[in-house]
PDB file of N, H, CA, C and O in Angstrom:
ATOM      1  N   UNK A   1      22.366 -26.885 -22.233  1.00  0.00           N
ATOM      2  CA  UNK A   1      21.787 -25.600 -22.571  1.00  0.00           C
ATOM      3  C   UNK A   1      20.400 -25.438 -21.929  1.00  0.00           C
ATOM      4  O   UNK A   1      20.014 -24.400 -21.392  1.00  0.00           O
ATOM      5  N   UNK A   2      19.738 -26.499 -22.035  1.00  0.00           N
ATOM      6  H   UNK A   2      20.051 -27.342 -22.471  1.00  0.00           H
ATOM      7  CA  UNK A   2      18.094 -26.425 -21.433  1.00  0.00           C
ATOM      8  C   UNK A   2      18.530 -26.408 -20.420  1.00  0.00           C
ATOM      9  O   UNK A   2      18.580 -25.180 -20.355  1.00  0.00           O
ATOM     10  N   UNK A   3      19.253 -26.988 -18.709  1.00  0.00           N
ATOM     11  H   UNK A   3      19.212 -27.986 -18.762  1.00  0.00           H
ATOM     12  CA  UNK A   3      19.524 -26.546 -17.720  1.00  0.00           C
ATOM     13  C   UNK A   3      19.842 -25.311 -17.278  1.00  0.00           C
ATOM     14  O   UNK A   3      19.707 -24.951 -16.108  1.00  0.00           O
ATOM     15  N   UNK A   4      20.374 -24.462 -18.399  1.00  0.00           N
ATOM     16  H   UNK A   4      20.484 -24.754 -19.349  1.00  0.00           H
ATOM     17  CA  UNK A   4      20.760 -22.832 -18.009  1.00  0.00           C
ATOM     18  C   UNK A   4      19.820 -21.831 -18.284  1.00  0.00           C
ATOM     19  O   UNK A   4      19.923 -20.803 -17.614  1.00  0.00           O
ATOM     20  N   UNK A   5      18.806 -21.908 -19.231  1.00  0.00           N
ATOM     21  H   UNK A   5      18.722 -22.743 -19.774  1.00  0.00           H
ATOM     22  CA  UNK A   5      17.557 -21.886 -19.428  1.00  0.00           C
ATOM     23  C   UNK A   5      16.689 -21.675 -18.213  1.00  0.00           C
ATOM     24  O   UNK A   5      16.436 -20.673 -17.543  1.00  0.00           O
ATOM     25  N   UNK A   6      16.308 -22.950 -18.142  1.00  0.00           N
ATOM     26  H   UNK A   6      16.513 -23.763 -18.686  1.00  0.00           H
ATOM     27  CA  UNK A   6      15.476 -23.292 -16.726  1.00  0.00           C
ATOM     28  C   UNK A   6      15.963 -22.921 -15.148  1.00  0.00           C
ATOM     29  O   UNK A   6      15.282 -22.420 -14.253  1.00  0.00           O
ATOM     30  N   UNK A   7      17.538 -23.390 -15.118  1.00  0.00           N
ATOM     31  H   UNK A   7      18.091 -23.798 -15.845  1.00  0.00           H
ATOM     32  CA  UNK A   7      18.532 -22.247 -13.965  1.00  0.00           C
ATOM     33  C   UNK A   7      17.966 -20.631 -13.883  1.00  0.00           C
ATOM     34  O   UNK A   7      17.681 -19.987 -12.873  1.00  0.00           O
ATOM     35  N   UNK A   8      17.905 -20.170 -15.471  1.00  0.00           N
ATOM     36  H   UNK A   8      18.136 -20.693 -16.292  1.00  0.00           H
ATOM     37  CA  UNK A   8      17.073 -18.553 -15.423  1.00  0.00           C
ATOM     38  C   UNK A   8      16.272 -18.207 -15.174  1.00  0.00           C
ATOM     39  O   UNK A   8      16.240 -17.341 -14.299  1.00  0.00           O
ATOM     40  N   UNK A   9      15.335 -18.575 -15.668  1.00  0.00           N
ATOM     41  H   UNK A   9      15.361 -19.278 -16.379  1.00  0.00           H
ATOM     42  CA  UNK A   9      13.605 -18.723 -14.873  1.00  0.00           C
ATOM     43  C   UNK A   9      13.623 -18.861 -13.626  1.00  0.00           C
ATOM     44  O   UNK A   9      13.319 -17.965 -12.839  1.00  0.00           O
ATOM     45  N   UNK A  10      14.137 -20.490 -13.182  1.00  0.00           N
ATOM     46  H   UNK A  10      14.384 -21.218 -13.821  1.00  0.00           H
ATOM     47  CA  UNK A  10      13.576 -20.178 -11.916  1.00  0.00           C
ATOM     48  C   UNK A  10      14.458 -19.053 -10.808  1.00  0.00           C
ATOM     49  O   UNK A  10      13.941 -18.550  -9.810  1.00  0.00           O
ATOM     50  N   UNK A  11      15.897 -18.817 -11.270  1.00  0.00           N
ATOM     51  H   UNK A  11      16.317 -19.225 -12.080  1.00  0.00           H
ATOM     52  CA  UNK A  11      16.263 -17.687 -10.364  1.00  0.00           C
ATOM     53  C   UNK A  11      15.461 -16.618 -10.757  1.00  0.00           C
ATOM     54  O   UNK A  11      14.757 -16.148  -9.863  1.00  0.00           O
ATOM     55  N   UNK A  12      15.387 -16.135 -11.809  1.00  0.00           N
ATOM     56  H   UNK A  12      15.959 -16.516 -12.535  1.00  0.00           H
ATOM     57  CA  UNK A  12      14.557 -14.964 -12.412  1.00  0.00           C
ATOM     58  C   UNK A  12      13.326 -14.933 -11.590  1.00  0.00           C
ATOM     59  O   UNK A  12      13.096 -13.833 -11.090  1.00  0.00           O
ATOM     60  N   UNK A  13      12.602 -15.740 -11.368  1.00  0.00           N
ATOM     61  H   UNK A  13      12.789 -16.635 -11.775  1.00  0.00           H
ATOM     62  CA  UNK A  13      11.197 -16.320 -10.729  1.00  0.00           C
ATOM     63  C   UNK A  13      11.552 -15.463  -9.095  1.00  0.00           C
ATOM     64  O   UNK A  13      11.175 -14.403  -8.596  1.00  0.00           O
ATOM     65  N   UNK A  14      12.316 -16.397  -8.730  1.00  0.00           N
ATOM     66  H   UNK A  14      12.622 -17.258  -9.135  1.00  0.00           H
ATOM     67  CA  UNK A  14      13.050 -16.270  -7.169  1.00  0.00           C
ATOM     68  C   UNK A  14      13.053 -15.203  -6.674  1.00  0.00           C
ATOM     69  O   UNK A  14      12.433 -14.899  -5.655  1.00  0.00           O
ATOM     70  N   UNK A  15      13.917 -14.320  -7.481  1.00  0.00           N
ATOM     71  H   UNK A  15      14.421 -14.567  -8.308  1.00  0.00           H
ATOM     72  CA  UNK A  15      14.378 -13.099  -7.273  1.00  0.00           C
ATOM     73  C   UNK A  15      13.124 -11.965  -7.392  1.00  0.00           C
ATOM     74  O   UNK A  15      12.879 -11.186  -6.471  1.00  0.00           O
ATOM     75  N   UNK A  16      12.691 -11.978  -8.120  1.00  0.00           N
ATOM     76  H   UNK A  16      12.890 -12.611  -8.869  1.00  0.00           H
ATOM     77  CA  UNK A  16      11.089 -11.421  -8.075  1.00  0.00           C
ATOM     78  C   UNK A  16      10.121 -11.652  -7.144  1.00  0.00           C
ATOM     79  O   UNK A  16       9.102 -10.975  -7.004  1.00  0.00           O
ATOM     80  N   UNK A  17      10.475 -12.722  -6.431  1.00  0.00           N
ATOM     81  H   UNK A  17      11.303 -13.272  -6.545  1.00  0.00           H
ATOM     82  CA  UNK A  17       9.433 -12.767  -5.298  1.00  0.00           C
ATOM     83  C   UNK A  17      10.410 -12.195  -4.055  1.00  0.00           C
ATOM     84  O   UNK A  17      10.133 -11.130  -3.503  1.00  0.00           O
ATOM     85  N   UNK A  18      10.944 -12.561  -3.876  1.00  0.00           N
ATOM     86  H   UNK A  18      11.169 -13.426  -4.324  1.00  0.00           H
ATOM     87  CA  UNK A  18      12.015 -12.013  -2.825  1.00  0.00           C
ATOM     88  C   UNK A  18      11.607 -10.649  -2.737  1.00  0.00           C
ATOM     89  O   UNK A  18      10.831 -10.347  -1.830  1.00  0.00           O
ATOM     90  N   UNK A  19      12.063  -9.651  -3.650  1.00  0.00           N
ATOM     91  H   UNK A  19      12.694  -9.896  -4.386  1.00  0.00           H
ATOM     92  CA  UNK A  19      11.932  -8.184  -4.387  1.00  0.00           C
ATOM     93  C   UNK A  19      10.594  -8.260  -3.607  1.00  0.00           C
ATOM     94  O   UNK A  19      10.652  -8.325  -2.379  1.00  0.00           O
ATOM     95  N   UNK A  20       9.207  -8.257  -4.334  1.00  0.00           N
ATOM     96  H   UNK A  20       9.160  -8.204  -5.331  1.00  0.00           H
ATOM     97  CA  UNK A  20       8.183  -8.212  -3.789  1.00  0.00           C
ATOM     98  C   UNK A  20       7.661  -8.428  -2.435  1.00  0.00           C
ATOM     99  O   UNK A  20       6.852  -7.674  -1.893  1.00  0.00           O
ATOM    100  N   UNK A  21       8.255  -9.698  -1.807  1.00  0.00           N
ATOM    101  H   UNK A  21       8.912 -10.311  -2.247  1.00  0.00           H
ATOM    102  CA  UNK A  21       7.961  -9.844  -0.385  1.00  0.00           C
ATOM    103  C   UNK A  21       8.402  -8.779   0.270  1.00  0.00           C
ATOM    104  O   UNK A  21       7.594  -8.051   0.846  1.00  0.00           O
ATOM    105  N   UNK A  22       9.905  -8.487   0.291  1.00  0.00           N
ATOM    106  H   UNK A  22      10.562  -9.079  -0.177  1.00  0.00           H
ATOM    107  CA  UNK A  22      10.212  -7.126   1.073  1.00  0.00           C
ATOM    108  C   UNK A  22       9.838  -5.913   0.393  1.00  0.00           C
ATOM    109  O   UNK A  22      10.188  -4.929   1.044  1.00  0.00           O
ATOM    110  N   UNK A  23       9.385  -5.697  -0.438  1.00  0.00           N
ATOM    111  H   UNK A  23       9.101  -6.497  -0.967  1.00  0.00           H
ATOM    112  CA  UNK A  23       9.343  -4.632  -0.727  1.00  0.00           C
ATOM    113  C   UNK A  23       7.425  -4.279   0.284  1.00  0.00           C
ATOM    114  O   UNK A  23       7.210  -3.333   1.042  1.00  0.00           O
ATOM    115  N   UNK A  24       6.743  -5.027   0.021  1.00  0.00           N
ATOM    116  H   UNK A  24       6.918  -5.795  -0.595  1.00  0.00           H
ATOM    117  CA  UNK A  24       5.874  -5.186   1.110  1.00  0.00           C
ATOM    118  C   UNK A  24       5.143  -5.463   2.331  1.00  0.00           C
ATOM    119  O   UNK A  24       3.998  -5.320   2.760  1.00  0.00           O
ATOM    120  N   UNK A  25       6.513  -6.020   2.805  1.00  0.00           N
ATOM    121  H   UNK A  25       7.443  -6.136   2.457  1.00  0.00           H
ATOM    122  CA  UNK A  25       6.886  -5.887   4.126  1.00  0.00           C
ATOM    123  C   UNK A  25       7.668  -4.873   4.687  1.00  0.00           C
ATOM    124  O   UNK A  25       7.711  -4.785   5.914  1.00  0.00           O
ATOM    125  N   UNK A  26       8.251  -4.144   4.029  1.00  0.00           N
ATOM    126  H   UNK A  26       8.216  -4.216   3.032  1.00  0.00           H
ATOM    127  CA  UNK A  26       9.119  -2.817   4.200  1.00  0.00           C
ATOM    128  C   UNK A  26       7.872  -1.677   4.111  1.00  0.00           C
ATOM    129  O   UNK A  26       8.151  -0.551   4.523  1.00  0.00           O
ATOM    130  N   UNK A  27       6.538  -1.914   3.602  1.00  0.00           N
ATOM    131  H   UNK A  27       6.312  -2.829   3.267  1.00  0.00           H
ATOM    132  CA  UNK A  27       6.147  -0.709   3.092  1.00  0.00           C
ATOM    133  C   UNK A  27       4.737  -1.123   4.068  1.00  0.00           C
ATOM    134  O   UNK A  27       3.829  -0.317   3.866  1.00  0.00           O
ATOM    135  N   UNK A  28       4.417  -2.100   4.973  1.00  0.00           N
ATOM    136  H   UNK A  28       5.155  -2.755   5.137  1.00  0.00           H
ATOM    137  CA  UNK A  28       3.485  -2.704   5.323  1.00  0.00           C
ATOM    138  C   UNK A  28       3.240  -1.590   6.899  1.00  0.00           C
ATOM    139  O   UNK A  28       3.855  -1.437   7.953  1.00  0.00           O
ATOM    140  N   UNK A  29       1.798  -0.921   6.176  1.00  0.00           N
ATOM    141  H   UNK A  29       1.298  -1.045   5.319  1.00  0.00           H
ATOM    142  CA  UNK A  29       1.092  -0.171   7.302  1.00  0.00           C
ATOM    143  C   UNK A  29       1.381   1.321   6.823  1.00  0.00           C
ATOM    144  O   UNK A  29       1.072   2.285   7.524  1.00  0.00           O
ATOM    145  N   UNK A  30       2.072   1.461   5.422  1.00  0.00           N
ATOM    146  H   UNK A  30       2.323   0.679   4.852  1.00  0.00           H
ATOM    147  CA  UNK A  30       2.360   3.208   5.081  1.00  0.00           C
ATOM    148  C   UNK A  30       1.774   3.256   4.282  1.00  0.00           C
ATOM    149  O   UNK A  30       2.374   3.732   3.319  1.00  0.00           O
ATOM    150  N   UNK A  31       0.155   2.828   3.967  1.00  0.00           N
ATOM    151  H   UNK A  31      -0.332   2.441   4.749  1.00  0.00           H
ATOM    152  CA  UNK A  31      -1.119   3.391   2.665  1.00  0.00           C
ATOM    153  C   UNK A  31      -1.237   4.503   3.196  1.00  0.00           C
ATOM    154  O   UNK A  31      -0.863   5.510   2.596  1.00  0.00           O
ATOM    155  N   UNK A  32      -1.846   4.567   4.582  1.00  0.00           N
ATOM    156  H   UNK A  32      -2.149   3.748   5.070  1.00  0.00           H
ATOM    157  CA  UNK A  32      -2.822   5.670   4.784  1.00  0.00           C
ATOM    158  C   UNK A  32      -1.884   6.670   5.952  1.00  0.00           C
ATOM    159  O   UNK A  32      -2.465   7.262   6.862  1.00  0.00           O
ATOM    160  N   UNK A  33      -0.541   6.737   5.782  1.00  0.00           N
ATOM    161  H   UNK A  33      -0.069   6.257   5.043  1.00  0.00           H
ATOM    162  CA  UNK A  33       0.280   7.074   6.185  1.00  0.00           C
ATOM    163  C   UNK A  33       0.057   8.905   6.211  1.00  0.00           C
ATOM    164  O   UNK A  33      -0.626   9.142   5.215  1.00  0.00           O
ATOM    165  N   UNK A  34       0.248   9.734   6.667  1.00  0.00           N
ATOM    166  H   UNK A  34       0.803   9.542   7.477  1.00  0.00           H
ATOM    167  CA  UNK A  34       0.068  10.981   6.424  1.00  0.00           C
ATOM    168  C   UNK A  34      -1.476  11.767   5.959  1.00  0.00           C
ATOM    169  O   UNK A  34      -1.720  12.943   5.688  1.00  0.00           O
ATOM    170  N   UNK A  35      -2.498  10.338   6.018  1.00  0.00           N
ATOM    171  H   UNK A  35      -2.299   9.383   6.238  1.00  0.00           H
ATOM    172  CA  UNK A  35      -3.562  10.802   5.497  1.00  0.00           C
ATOM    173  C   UNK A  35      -4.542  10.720   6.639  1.00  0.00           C
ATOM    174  O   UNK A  35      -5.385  11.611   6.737  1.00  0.00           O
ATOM    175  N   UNK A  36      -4.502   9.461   7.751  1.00  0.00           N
ATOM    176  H   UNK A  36      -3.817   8.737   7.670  1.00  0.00           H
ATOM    177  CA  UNK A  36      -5.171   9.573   8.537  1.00  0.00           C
ATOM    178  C   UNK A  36      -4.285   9.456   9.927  1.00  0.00           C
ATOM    179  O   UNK A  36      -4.621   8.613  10.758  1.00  0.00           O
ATOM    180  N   UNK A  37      -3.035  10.400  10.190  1.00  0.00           N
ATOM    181  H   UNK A  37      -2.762  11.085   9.515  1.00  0.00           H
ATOM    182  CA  UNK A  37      -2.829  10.936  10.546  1.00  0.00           C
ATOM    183  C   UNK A  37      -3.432  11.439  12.116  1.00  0.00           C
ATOM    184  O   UNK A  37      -4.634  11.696  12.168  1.00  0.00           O
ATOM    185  N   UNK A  38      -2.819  11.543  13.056  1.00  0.00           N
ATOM    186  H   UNK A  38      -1.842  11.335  13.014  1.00  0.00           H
ATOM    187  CA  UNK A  38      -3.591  11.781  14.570  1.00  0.00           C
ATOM    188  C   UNK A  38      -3.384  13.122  14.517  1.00  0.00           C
ATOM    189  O   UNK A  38      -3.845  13.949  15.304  1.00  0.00           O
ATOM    190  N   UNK A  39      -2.423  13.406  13.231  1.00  0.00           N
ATOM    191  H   UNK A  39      -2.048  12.735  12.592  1.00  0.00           H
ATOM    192  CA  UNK A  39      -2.890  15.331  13.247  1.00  0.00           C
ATOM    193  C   UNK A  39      -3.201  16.013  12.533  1.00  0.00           C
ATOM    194  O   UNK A  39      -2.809  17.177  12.454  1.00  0.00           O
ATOM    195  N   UNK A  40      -4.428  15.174  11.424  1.00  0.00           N
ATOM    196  H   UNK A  40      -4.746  14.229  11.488  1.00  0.00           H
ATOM    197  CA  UNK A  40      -4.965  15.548  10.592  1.00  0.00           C
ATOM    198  C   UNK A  40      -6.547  16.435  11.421  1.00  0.00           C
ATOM    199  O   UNK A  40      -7.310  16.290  12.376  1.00  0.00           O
ATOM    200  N   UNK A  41      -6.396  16.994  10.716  1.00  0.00           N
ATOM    201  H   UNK A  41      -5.776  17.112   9.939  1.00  0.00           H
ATOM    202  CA  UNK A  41      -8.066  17.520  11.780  1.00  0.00           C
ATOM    203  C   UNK A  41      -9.373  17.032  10.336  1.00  0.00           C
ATOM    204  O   UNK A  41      -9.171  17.092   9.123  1.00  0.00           O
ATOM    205  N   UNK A  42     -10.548  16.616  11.006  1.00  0.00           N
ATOM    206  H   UNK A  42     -10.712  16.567  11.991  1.00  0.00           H
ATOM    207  CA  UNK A  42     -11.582  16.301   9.383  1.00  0.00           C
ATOM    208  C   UNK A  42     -11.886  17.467   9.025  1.00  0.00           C
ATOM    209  O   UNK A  42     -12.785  17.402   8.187  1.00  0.00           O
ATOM    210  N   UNK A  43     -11.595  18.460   9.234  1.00  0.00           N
ATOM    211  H   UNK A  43     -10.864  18.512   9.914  1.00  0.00           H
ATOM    212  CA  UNK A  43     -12.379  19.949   8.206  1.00  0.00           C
ATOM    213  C   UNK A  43     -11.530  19.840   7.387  1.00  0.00           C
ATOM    214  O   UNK A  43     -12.015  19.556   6.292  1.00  0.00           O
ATOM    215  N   UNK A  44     -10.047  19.966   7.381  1.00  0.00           N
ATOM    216  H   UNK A  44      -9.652  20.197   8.270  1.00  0.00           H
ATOM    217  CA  UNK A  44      -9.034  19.733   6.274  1.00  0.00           C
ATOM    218  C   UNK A  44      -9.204  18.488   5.469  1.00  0.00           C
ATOM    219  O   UNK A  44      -8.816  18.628   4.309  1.00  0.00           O
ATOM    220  N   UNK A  45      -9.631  17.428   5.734  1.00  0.00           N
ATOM    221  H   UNK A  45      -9.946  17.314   6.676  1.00  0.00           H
ATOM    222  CA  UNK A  45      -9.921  16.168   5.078  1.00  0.00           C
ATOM    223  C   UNK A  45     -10.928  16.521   4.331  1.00  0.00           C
ATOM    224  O   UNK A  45     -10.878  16.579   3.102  1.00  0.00           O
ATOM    225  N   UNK A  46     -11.927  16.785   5.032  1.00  0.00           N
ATOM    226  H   UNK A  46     -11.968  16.738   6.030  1.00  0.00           H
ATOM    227  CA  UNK A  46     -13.714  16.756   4.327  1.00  0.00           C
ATOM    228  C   UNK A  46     -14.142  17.968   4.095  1.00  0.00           C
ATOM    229  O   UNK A  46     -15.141  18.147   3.399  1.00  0.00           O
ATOM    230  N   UNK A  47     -13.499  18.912   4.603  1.00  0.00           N
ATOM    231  H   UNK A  47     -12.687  18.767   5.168  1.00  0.00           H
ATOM    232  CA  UNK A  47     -14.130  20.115   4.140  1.00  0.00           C
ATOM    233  C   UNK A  47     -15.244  19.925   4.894  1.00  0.00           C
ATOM    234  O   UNK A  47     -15.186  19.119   5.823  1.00  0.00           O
ATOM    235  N   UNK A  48     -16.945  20.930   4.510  1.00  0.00           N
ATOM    236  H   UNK A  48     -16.992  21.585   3.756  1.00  0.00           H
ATOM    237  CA  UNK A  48     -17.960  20.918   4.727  1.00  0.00           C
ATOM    238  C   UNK A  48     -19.187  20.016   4.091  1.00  0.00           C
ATOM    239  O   UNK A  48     -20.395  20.252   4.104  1.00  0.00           O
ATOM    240  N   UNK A  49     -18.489  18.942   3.551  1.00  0.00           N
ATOM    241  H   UNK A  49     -17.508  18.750   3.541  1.00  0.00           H
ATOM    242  CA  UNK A  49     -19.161  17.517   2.904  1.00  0.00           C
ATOM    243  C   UNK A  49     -19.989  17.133   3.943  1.00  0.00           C
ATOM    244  O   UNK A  49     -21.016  16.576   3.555  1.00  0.00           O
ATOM    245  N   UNK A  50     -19.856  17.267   5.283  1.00  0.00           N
ATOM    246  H   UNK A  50     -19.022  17.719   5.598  1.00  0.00           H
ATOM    247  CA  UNK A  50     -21.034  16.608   6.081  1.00  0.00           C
ATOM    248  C   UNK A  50     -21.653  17.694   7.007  1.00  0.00           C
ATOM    249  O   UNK A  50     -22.209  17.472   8.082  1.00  0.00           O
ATOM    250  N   UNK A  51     -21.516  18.583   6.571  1.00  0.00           N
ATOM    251  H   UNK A  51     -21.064  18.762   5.698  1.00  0.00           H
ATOM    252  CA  UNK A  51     -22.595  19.895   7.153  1.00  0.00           C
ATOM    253  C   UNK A  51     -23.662  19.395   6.516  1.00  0.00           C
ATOM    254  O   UNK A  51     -24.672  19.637   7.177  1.00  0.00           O
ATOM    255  N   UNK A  52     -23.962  18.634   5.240  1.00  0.00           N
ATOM    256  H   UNK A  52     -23.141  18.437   4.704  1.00  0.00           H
ATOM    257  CA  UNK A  52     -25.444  19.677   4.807  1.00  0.00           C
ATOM    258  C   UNK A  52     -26.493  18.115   5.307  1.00  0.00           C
ATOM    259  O   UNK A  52     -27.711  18.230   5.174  1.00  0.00           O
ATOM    260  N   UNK A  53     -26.001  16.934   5.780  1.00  0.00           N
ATOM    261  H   UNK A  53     -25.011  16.841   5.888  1.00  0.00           H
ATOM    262  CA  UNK A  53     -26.770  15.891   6.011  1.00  0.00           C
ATOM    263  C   UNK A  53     -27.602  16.250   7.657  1.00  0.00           C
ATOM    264  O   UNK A  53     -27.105  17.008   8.490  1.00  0.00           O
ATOM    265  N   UNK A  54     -28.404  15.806   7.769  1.00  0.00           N
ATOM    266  H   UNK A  54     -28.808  15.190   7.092  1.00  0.00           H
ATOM    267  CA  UNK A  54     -29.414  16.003   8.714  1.00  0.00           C
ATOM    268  C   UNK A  54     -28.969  15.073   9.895  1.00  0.00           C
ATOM    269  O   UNK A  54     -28.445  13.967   9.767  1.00  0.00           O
ATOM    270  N   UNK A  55     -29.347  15.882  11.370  1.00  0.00           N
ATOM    271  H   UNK A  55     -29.773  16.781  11.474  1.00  0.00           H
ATOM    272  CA  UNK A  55     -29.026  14.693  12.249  1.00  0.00           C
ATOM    273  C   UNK A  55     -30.068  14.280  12.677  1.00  0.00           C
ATOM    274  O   UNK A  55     -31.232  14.675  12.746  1.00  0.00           O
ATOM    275  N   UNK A  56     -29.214  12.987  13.105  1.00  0.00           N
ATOM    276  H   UNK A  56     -28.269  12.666  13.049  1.00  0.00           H
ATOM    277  CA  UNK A  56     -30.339  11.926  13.679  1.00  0.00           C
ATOM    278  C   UNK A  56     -31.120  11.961  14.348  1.00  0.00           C
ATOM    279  O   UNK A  56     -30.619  12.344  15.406  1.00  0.00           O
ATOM    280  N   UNK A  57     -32.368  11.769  14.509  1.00  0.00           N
ATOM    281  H   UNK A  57     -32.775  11.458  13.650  1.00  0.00           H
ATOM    282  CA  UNK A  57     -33.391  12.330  15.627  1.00  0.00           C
ATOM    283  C   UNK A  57     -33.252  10.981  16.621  1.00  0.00           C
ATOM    284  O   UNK A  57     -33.884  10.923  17.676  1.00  0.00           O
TER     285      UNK A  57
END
């Protein structure tokens, strides 16, 4: 009985990492996916957030 037990865990264990590895390797490089974008333009991003700072002399 304690062998089928411990058989559970560690497949249980197993299988959860498996799950996780691909699931972040499948998803690896799509955070900023659609956000920074090569056809995002920054006025749509930022709005006028960096109009009001002063330039550099």
């Amino acid at each position: 009985m304690k062998k089928y037990i411990l058989f559970g865990v560690v497949a249980g264990v197993t299988i959860s990492a498996l799950a996780i590895f691909f699931r972040r390797r499948a998803l690896n490089g799509l955070e900023f996916n659609g956000f920074f974008d090569s056809s995002t333009v920054a006025d749509d991003l930022f709005g006028d957030a960096f109009e009001e700072l002063p330039d550099q002399p």
